[in-house]
matplotlib code that plots the C-alpha trace (Angstrom):
import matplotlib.pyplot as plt

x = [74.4, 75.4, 79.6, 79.0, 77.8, 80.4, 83.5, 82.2, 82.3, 86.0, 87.0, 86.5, 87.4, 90.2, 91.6, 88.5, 89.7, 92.3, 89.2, 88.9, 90.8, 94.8, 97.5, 99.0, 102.8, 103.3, 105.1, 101.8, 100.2, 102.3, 102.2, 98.1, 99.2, 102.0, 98.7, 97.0, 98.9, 99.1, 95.3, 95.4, 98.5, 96.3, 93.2, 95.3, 96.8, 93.5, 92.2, 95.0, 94.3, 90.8, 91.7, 93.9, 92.1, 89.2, 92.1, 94.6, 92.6, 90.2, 89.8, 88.5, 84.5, 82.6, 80.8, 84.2, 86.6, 83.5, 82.9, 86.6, 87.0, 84.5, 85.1, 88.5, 87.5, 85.3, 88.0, 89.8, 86.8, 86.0, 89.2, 89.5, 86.9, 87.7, 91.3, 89.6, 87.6, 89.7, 92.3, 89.9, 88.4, 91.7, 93.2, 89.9, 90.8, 94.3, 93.0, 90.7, 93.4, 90.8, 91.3, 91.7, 88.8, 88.6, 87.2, 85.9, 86.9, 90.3, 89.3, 86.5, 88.5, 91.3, 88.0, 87.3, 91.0, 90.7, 87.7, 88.9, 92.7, 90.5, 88.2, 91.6, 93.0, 89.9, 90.2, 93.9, 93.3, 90.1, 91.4, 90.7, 87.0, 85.5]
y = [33.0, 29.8, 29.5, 26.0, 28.0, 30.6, 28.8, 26.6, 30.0, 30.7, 27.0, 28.4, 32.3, 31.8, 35.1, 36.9, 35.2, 38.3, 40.4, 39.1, 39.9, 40.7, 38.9, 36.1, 35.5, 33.8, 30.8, 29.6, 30.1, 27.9, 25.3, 25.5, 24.8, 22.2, 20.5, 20.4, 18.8, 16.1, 15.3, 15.1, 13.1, 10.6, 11.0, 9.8, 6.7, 5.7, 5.7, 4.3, 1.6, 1.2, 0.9, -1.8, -3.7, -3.8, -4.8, -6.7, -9.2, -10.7, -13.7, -12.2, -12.8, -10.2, -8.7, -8.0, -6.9, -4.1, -2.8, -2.5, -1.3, 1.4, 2.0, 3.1, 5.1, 7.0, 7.8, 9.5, 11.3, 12.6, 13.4, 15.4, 17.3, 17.9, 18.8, 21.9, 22.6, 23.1, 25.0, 27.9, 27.2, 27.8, 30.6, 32.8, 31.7, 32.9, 35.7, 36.5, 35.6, 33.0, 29.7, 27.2, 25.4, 21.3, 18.9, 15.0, 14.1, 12.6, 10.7, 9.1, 8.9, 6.9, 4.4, 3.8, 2.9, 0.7, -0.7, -1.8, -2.8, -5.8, -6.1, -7.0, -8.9, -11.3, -12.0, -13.1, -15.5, -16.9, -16.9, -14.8, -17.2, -15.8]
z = [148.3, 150.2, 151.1, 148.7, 145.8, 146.7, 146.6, 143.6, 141.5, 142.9, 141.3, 137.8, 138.9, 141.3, 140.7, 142.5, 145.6, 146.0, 145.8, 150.0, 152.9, 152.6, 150.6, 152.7, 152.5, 149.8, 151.4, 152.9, 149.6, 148.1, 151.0, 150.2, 146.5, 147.5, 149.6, 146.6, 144.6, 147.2, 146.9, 143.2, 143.6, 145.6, 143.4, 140.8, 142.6, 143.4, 140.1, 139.1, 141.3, 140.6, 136.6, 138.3, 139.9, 137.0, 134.0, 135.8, 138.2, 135.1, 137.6, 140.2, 140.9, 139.0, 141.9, 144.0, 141.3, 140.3, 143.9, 144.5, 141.4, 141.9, 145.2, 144.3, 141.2, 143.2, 146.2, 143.7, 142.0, 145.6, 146.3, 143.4, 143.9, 147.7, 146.5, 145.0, 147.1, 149.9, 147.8, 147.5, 151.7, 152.7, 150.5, 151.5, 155.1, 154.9, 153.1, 155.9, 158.7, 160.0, 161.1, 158.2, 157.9, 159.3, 157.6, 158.2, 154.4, 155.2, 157.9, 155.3, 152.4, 154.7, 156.0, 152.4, 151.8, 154.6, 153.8, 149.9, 151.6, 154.3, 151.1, 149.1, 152.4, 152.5, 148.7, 148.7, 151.9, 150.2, 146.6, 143.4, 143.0, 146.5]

ax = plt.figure().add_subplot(projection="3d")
ax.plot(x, y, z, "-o")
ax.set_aspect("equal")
plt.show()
């Protein structure tokens, strides 16, 4: 069975994590949990601001306010989804003793965020019309 697979059945089971490896101290399992939180805490602001930009700039062209719109809905649903799934990589890594695992998603989501923030920056020089 393939670590993806794996971890995607601890998401919904994540009490057969302490099935592996030795109980951390707790005060790292709750930093994991604390870290967390913190993704879904920036899932939700950019969902937030994608519901933003969508409602609250109706003069905005079409074709901009829906790809920053989306662009921004879909940070957050990826960062959602990342926020669990790194929950479980790093409590079986703990568990384990190994190294917590690295990862390339917070260097994406933070081009995306860039991306949408020049995006925004070229439509307040230009005007809410394009």
């Amino acid at each position: 069975m393939s670590n993806f697979v794996r971890s995607l059945r601890l998401w919904f089971a994540p009490e057969r994590i302490r099935e592996e490896g030795d109980t951390p101290d707790y005060r790292f399992s709750l930093a994991n949990e604390r870290t967390f939180l913190a993704w879904l805490r920036t899932a939700l602001a950019l969902i937030g601001g994608g519901f933003a930009v969508d409602q609250f700039l109706p003069d905005l062209r079409w074709g901009w306010r829906i790809g920053l719109a989306l662009a921004l809905l879909a940070a957050g649903v990826l960062c959602s989804l990342r926020a669990v799934n790194h929950w479980v990589r790093c409590e079986r890594a703990m568990r384990r003793g190994e190294d917590l695992p690295a990862g390339r998603f917070p260097t994406v989501l933070g081009l995306v965020v860039a991306v949408v923030a020049l995006a925004m920056v070229v439509v307040v020089l230009f005007g809410w019309e394009g």
